[in-house]
Every structure is written in structure tokens, then in C-alpha cells.
N, C-alpha and C positions, 0 to 999 in steps of 0.2 A: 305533494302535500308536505308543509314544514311541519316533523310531526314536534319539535322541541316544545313550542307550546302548547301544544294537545299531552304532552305529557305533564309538562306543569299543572294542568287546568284536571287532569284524569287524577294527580298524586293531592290536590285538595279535595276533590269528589270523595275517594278513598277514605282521608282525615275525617270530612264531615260525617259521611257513615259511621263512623267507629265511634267518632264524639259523643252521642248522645249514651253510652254504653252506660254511665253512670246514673243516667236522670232516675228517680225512684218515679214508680208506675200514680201516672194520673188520670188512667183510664180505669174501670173492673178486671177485665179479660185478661189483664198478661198476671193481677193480683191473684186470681184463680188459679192460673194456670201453674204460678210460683207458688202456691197453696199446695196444690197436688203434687206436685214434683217435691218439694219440701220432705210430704208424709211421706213420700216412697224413701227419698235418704235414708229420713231417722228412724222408719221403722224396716227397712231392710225387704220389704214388701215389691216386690217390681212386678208383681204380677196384680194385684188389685189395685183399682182408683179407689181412694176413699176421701172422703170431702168432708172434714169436721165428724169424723166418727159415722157416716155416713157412704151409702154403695152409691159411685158415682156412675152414669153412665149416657155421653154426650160428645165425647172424642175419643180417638184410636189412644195408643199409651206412645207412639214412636217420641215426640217430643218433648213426652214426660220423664218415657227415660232416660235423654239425652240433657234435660235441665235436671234428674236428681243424679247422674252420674258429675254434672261438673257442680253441684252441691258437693258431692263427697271427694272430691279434689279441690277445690276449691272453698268452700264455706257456702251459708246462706246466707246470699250475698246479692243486689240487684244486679253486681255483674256478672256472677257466676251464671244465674239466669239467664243473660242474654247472651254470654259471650257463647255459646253453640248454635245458636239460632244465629249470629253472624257470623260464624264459618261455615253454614251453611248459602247465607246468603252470599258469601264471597266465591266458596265451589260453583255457585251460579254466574258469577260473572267472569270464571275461567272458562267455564263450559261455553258460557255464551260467545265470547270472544275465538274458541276454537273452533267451534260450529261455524261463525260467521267469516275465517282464516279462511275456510278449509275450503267455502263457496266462493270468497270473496277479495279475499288477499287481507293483507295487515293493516292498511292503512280503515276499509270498511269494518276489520275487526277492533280497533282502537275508538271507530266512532262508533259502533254498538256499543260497546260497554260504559263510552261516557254517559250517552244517554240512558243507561240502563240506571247508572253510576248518581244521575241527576234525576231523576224521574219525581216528582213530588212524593207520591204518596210510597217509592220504595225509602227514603229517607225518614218520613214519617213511623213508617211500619221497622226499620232499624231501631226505633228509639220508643216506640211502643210497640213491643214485641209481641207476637202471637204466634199462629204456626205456617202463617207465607211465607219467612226464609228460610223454613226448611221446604218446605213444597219447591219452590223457584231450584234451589241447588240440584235435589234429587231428581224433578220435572226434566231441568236440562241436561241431567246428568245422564239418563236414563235416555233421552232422545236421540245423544251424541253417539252413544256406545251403540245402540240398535242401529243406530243408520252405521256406524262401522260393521256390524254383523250384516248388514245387508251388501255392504261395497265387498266384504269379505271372511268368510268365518274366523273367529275366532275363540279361542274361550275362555280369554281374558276380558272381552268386550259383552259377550253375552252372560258372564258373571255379573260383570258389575252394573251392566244395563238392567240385567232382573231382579238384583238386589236393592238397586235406588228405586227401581219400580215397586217392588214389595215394600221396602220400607217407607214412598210417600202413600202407596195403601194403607201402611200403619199409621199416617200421618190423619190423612183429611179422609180414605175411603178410598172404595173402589173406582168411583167415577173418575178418577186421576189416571185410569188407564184409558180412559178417552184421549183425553189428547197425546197422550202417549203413543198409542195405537192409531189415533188420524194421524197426526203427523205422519208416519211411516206410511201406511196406507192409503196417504194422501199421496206422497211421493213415490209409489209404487204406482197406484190410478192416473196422474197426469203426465206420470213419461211414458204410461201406456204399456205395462208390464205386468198387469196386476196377477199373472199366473204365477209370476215372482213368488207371490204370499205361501205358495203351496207347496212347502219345502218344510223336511223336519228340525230346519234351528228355528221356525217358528214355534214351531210344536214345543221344542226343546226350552223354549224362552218360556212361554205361557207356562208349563209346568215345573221351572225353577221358580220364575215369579209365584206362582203359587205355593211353592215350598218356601221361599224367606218371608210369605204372611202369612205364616201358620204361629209364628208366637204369639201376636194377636189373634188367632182365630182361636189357641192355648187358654192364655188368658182369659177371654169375654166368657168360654165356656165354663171356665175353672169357680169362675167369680159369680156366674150368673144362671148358664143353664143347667148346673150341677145343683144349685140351689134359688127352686121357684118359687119358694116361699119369701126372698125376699122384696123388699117393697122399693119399687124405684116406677118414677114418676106417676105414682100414687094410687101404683095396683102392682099388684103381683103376678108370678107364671111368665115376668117377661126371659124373653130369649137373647143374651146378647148379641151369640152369632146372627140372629135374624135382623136383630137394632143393626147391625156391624154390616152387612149384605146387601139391608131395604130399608127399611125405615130411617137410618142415618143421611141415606144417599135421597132413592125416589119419593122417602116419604117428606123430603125439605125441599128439592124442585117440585115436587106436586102441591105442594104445601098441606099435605093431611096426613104428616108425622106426628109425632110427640112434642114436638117444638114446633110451631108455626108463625109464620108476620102476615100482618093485619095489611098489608098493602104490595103493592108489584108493579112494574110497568118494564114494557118493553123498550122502553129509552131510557131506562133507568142509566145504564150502563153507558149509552150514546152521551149524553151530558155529565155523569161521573168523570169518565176521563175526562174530559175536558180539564178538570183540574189536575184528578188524580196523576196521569200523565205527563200534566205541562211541567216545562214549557213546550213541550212536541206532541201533543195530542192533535191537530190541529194538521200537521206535516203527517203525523202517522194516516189521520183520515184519508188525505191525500195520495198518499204512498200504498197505503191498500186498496184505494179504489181505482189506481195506476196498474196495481199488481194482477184483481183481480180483470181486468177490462184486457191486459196482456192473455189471461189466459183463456177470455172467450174470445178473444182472436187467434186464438193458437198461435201464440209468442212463448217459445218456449224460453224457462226459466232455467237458471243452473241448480233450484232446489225448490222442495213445495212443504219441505217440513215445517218452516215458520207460517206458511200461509194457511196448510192446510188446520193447525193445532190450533191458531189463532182464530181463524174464522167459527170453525165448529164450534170450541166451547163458547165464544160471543155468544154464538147464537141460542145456546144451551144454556148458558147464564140471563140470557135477556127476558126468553121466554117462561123460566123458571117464577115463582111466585115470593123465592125466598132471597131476599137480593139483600148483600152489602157491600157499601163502595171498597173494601178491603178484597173480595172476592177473584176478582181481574189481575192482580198484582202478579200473580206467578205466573197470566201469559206477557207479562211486561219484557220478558228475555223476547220473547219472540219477535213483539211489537219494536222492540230497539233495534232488530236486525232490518227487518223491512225499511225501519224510517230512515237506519243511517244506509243503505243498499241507494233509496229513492236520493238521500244528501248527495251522496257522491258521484251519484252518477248525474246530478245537474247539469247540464249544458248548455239547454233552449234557454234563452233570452228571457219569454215570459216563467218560467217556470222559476228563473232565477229569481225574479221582481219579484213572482209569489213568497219564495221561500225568504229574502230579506225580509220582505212588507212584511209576514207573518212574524216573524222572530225578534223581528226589530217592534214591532206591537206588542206581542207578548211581553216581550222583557220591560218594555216601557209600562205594563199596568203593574208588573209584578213590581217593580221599584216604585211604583205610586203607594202598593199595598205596605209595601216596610216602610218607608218614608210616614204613610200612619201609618204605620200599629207603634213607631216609635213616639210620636208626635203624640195618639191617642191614649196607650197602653202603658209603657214605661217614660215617660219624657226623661224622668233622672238616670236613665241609661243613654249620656247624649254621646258617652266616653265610647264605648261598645256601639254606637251607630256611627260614629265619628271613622273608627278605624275601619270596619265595615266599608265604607264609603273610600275612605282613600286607598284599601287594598285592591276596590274593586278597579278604581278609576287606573292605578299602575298595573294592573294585570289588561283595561283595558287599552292602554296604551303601548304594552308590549305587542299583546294580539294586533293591532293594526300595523306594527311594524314588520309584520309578515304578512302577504297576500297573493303566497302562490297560487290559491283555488278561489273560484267566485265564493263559494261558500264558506269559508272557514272561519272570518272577520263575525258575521253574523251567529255561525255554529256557535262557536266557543266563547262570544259574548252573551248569549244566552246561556250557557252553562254556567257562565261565573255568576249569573243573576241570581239563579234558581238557588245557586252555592250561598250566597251572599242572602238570599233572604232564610232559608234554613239555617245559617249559621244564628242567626236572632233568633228565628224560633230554639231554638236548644242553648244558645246561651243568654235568653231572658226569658221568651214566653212560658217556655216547659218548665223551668225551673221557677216562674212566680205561678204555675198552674198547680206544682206540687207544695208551693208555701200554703197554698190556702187549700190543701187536703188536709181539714181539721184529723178523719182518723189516724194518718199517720205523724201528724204534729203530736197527737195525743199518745200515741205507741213512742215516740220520741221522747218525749217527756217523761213515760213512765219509764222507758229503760236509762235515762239518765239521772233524773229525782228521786225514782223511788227503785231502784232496780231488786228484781225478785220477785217481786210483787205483781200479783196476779191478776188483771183488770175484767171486772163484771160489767156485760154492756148489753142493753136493747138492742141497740145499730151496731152488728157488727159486721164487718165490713172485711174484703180482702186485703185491703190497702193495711186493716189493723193488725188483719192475724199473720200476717204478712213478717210486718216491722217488726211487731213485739217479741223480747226474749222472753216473753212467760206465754203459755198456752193463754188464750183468749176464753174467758167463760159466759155463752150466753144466756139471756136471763131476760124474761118478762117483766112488766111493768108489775104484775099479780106478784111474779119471784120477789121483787123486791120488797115489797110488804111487809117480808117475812123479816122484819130487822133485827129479830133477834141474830141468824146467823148473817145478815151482811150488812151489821153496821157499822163494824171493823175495817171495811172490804173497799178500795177504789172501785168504782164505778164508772162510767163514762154514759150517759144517754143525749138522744137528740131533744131537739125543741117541744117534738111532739111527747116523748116519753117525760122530760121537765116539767110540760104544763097538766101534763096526767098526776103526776107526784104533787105537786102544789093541787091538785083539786080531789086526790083521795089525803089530803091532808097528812104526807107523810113528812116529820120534819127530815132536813140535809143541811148540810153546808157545802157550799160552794167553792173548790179549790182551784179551779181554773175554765176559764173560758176557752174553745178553739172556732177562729173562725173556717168555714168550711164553702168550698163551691160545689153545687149537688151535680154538674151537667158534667159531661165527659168533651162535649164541641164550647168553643169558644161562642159566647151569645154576645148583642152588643153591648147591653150594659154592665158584661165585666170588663168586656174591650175599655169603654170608654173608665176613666182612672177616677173621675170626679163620680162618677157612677156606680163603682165597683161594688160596695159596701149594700148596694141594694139587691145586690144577684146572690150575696153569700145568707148562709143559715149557720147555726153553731151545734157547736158541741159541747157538753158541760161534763167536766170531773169533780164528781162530788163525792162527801162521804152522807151516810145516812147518821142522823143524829138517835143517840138513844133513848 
């Protein structure tokens, strides 16, 4: 394999990930989660979640307090934010890479992590950040070292394998020792060892991991079951540790927690990836249902750790009630081992046609879809599709100048696609999704026009309390009435809180319009440009008149 251009093509994947580092959040969830983290800097507090003067309780704190510690090194900053969430996400793609070494040689390790490196929706989730890159790091962190403690003790490996393990328990919960524990377990059961398990540096693992999630189990108790009088999710006497154990976990697969969704399907997750994965969702299908058909013929495998972590929690996510396409991302390390295992080991004639036909397709709808979204979404971006376009076509031109594997020509021209149309999304779409985030235009504005100044809002929002250098105060449509004390006061309300004011007849004036888009997903009449102005709603800064 010439690896010279797979390293070219791995050292832009790298660039694109880290690029979007800057984008300010155009989703809720990373606003929130930079909310909470936030409170913990400034007030020195690491042990409670508090949410707007508020007892939070809905996530473990691991990645709260990994976004307020690079607050306090850093500043309150969207980069500060994310930038630990993508060094975790990078520890995943060393692990990945040595895991897949260790089974497979360097060249199969180079092409997991591109695919890893390219995967849609792990690029996405780089640049709208939540808590899959830290799961992904510590997931594969955590898989690597145990499977070293199993090839051989040690207690540098069963440290750090129980400690990624306890701290993605502080992440996302307990159920993350599912595939933790399949994975190993799986490879224990199918090389037919399974007495293996009955050894005490199991023992010894399970109860270090349970010792580095004891500052979460600290905390819930400190903040919660120490005091049942307080009110969270709209009754009291709740228990954290219980939320922390059951209710976080089996009561969101069951779907009869504290939080629940109104819909489920078992193919949810079978058609998710399909994008979420591409451009290799498609090859991965393929390559698991190669892998799994090896193993009901008793073909043995040089590892069953990606298969066995993969398959279970699928099937545990599918069946679950409480499904989002972000969910699956941290079995995406495993998924990229199998798919590039199934690349390279290409050989059969038809299997090769498959894998061109499929990637040579793929890559051809995904350049249909930038080709529009430039044409529909920004046309006046013709400069940025333009070089787009000619970096891909000389990157394409290099790659066919090598063709030592059937595969390679095909591999890495769909990597440079998937490159090539992410790179749009983060240098035009993401960044015209955050121009028309009226609350943080409006937090914008207030710390550069009126800085100090303390803004009162009906709608207020993550993205606001976020931005803004003045604590954010909110306030009813009833609060404002009261004009005696805020008629002095910036204000911000939505359309709906505007036309309430106009029909309890309070007089204002009008100091600024913001326009605003309410969705989180692109719909088509923001896509389309001549269309846009009909998907948005506003936001008004007014003063109250006396």
C-alpha cells in the first residue's frame, strides 16, 4: 500500500476536525452544557450542577468538569469549551489505531482511523460538541488496556483501563460498561475461553472501576440525597444516586424515566447510519455481515473485541425506546476497524466491483449534495466552492497516480469527498446557521453597544446566557408591566412576548430587530436563499417607555 497519500488525505481529516473548533454553538445542548460548566469555574463549585440558580440533574459532571477546568485555564471561551472534548476525541483515534496495529498491522491501522477521521456525523459532533468525544476516547481507551490485562497483567493497564472506565461512567452512566465488558467478554466466549473471566484482576478491575466512580456517586449524594427537600423535575425526595444507577440509564431504554420520547423504532439506527457513517455505512454493513457469517461458520478471527462491543450495544440502542442519531457515534471506533479490516483485505473480483460501485456512488451523490447546497444555500460563496473543487480534483489526481491496491484509488477518493463537503459545512453553512442565532446576535450586540448592561428577556436561551458578559435576567411578560422598575432596563423578547406587549397595551421602543432561525436541523426553505427569510422569526431589544 503507498501509504504517502493516505497520509496526505489522514493530515486534512485531522485539519477538518479541529476547524470547526471555533463555530459558536447553533444547536441547545453544547449552550447548556457550556452553561453548566461555566457555573462550576466561577463559582468554584465542582461538586453541584446548577442551571440558572437551579438543582440540575440529567448528566454525570465527568464532562462538566473537564469544560470548567479549561474555562479556568483558558477563559470563557467557545474554544475553551470544546477544546477537551477534542482531545478526547483524538485519544480515540490513537487508541483506535493501536487496537487495530496490534490485530492488524499498520497499514489496516492507518485505514481505521481515516475512516474514523471521516465518518459524517464524528465531524459534525467535533464542531457541535456534546459528550460522544469524550465517551469515544475513554470507550476505546478503556477496551485497549483490558484487552492488554487479559494478554497479560499489568498495573499500568488495569489502572488506566478502570479509570477511562469509571470516568466514561461519569460521563454518560453505567450502561457504558456494556460494551466495555462485551467487548472483552465477547473475546473471551468466541476463542472459547470463557473460564478465562474467572481470575482476580477481574475482580480487581471491577472494584478499582468502581472506586474512580465514587466522585460521582460523592457528588449526586452531596447535592441530592443529603437534601430531599429539594425540587427537581417537579417533585421532591428524589435520589441522585438512584437517578445515577436506574433512572438515567433503564429508565431512558425503557422509556418510563424522568425524561422520555414520544417515538422509537427498531431501524432507527439501521437508516441513521446510513448517513451518520457515510461515506462507509454501506461497506460497514457489508463487512459486519462478512464478519458475523465467519463466525457462524467457525472462521476464526484474530479479535472479537470490535465485533462483539458493536453488535450488542446496536442491538441495545435499537431496541431501546429512546433513540438519537448522535447515540451510535462512540461505537464508530469499532465500526472503522471492521470496515477498513473488510478494505484491505479485498481480493475477490466481485467484492472489489462492490466496493468501487459503492464508493464511487456514494461519493458521487455527496458531491451532487454540495454542488446544491452551494448553488441553493450560499451562491455568493462561489470563491469557497471554487477552491473546494480544485483542491479536490488535485488531490484527485495525485491519488490515481498511485494504484498499488485495488482499493485505494476508490478508498481515499471518497475520503477526500466526505473532506470536501464538511469543509462547506464549517466554512459557510455552520457559520450562516450561527448568523441567524438572533439570541446570540443579540448577546453580541449587547456586549459591544451597551457593555455592562444587564439584558431582561422572556426567551432566554443557552446560546444567550452563554455569549453575554452580564448575567442574563429572566422575566415574564406579567414582570414587565411592572415599568416602573424596568423601564430603564434592555430587554430582549420574542414575537410572541412583542405581540402580548402591544395587546396589554404597554408602551416601548424599539432598538433593534434580530433575525433568528428556531430549528436546530437544516429544513428546505432555509436551504433554499430566495426562501430563507420565511423559516426565520425575530427577536426585538427594546426599551420600555415611561
Amino acid at each position: 500500500m503507498q501509504r504517502r497519500p493516505l497520509i496526505i488525505v489522514l493530515s486534512l481529516a485531522v485539519i477538518l476536525n479541529i476547524a470547526g473548533i471555533s463555530v459558536k454553538f447553533f444547536t441547545d445542548d453544547p449552550g447548556l452544557y457550556a452553561v453548566l460548566a461555566r457555573t462550576m469555574a466561577q463559582t468554584g463549585n465542582f461538586a453541584d450542577l446548577i442551571y440558572r440558580g437551579h438543582n440540575w440533574l440529567d448528566k454525570p459532571h465527568f464532562p462538566f468538569w473537564m469544560a470548567a477546568i479549561s474555562f479556568k485555564l483558558f477563559g470563557i471561551t467557545t474554544i475553551a469549551y470544546k477544546l477537551p472534548a477534542l482531545l478526547f476525541f483524538f485519544m480515540s483515534v490513537v487508541y483506535t489505531y493501536k487496537l487495530a496495529k496490534k490485530f492488524y498491522g499498520t497499514d489496516t491501522a492507518l485505514m481505521a482511523i481515516l475512516i474514523l477521521l471521516t465518518a459524517q456525523h464524528v465531524i459534525m459532533s467535533n464542531t457541535d460538541v456534546r459528550a460522544e468525544p469524550y465517551i469515544m476516547g475513554l470507550l476505546m481507551g478503556s477496551v485497549y488496556h483490558f484487552y492488554n490485562v487479559r494478554e497479560r497483567f499489568s498495573l499500568v493497564d488495569i489502572l488506566l483501563a478502570s479509570l477511562f472506565a469509571g470516568c466514561a461512567v461519569m460521563t454518560k452512566g453505567i450502561y457504558l460498561l456494556i460494551p466495555i465488558g462485551g467487548a472483552i467478554i465477547g473475546d473471551y466466549a468466541f476463542k472459547k475461553n470463557i473460564g478465562g473471566l474467572i481470575n482476580w484482576k477481574w475482580l480487581m478491575a471491577f472494584i478499582l472501576t468502581c472506586l474512580f466512580t465514587l466522585p460521582e456517586v460523592y457528588t449526586l449524594y452531596t447535592q441530592f440525597d443529603l437534601h430531599p427537600e429539594k425540587v427537581v423535575f417537579g417533585r421532591t425526595g428524589i435520589s441522585g444516586i438512584h437517578w445515577f444507577l436506574w433512572d438515567s440509564q433503564f429508565g431512558r431504554f425503557n422509556n418510563n424515566g424522568f425524561i422520555r420520547n414520544t417515538h422509537g423504532s427498531v431501524f432507527f439506527f439501521a437508516h441513521t447510519l446510513l448517513w451518520a457513517f457515510a461515506p462507509w455505512a454501506i461497506i460497514f454493513f457489508y463487512a459486519l455481515g462478512k464478519s458475523i457469517r465467519n463466525v457462524i461458520k467457525g472462521i476464526m478471527l484474530p479479535e472479537y473485541l470490535c465485533l462483539s462491543a458493536s453488535v450488542l450495544m446496536l442491538l441495545i440502542f435499537s431496541i431501546s425506546k429512546f433513540q438519537l442519531p448522535f447515540y451510535t457515534n462512540i461505537l464508530f471506533p469499532f465500526f472503522a476497524i471492521i470496515t477498513a479490516v473488510f478494505i484491505k483485505s479485498v481480493t475477490v473480483k466481485a467484492e472489489a466491483k462492490f466496493l468501487k460501485i459503492t464508493l464511487y456512488t456514494v461519493s458521487s451523490l455527496l458531491l451532487i449534495v454540495l454542488t446544491a447546497l452551494y448553488l441553493l444555500f450560499a451562491p455568493e460563496a462561489w470563491l469557497v466552492y471554487l477552491i473546494l473543487v480544485i483542491i479536490l480534483l488535485l488531490l484527485t489526481l495525485y491519488i490515481y497516480k498511485y494504484k498499488p491496491t485495488i482499493y485505494q484509488p476508490a478508498f481515499l477518493f471518497a475520503a477526500c469527498v466526505i473532506i470536501a463537503v464538511n469543509a462547506w459545512f464549517i466554512a459557510v453553512i455552520y457559520p450562516e446557521l450561527v448568523k441567524y442565532r438572533g439570541d446570540i446576535a443579540a448577546a453580541e450586540y449587547m456586549n459591544q453597544m451597551h457593555p455592562g448592561q444587564r439584558l431582561v428577556t422572556n426567551a432566554i436561551t443557552n446560546g444567550l446566557d452563554f455569549y453575554s458578559n452580564q448575567p442574563v435576567i429572566a422575566a415574564s411578560i406579567d414582570d414587565l408591566s411592572n415599568q416602573d422598575s424596568l423601564s430603564k432596563k434592555w430587554i430582549l423578547v420574542d414575537g410572541p412576548g412583542k405581540d402580548q406587549l402591544i395587546q396589554n397595551k404597554i408602551p416601548f421602543t424599539l432598538i433593534k430587530a434580530f433575525d433568528n432561525y428556531p430549528n436546530e436541523n437544516l429544513t428546505l426553505p432555509f436551504i433554499l436563499k430566495k426562501r430563507r427569510a420565511t423559516a426565520l422569526n425575530q427577536y426585538y431589544l427594546i426599551r420600555l417607555s415611561k
